[in-house]
Structures are given as structure tokens and as C-alpha cells.
C-alpha positions in Angstrom: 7.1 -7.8 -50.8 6.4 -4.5 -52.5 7.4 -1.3 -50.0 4.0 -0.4 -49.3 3.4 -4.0 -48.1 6.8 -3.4 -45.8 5.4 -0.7 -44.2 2.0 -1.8 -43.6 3.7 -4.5 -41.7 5.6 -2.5 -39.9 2.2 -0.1 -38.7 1.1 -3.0 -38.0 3.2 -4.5 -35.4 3.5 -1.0 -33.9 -0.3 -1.1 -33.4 0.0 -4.3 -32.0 2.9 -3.0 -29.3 1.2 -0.2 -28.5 -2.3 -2.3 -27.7 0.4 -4.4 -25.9 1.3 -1.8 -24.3 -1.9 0.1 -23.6 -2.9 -3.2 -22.0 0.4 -3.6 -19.4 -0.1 -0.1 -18.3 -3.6 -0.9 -17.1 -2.6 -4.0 -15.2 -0.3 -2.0 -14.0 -2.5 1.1 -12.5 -5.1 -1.2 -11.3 -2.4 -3.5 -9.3 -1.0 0.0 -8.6 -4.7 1.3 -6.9 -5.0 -2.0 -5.2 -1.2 -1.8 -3.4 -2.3 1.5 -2.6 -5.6 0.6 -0.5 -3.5 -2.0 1.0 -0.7 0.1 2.0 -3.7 2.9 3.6 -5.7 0.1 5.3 -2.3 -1.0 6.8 -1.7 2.8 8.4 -4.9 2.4 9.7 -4.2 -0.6 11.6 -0.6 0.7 12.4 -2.0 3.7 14.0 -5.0 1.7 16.1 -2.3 -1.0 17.2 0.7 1.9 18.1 -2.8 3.9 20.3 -3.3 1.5 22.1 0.3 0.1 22.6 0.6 3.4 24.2 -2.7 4.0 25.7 -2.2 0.0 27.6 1.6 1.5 28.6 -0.1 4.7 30.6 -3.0 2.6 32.2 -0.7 0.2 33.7 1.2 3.0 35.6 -0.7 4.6 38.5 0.1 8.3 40.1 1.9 8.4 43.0 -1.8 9.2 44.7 -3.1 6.2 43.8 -0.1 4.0 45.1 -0.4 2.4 48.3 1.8 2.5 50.4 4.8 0.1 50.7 4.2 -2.3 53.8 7.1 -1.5 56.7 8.5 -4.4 58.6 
């Protein structure tokens, strides 16, 4: 194998890495975009479950106003 074939070789598994590589980055970025949609629907749901956590904590309690009474024996 003459030099110049050597080197064509070469180029050419370099092109094939980098089309390799080209080709990883993009699963990558679109499993990237997807984790990230999951991760923001997930806040989403955290927030509406920790509202109304807290908004089911205050409606159990009454004012003092409201309270009856306790009965006297």
C-alpha cells in the first residue's frame, strides 16, 4: 500500500468517526430536549400537587370565630 493509499485510509475512517460522531451527538440532544420536557412537566405537577397540599392544610383549620364552642359538663 503506496502512502497516498495510507492516507486516504486514514481520511477515511476519520470521516467515518466524525459521521459517528455527528450522529451520537444528535441522539444525544434530542434525548437531551425530551428529559428536559419531562423534568418541566414534572415542576408543573410538583407545584399543583405542593398548592394544594397547602391550600387542603388551611381549609381544614377554622378561625377561632368560626369554632364552636366546646360543650361544658
Amino acid at each position: 500500500m503506496t502512502e497516498l493509499e495510507h492516507l486516504r485510509t486514514q481520511i477515511d475512517e476519520l470521516e467515518m468517526k466524525q459521521a459517528f460522531q455527528d450522529q451520537t451527538i444528535e441522539d444525544l440532544n434530542e434525548a437531551l430536549t425530551a428529559q428536559q420536557f419531562l423534568i418541566e412537566r414534572m415542576q408543573v405537577q410538583m407545584k399543583f400537587l405542593v398548592d394544594k397540599q397547602k391550600s387542603s392544610q388551611t381549609s381544614n383549620l377554622a378561625d377561632e370565630s368560626e369554632e364552636t364552642p366546646p360543650p361544658h359538663y
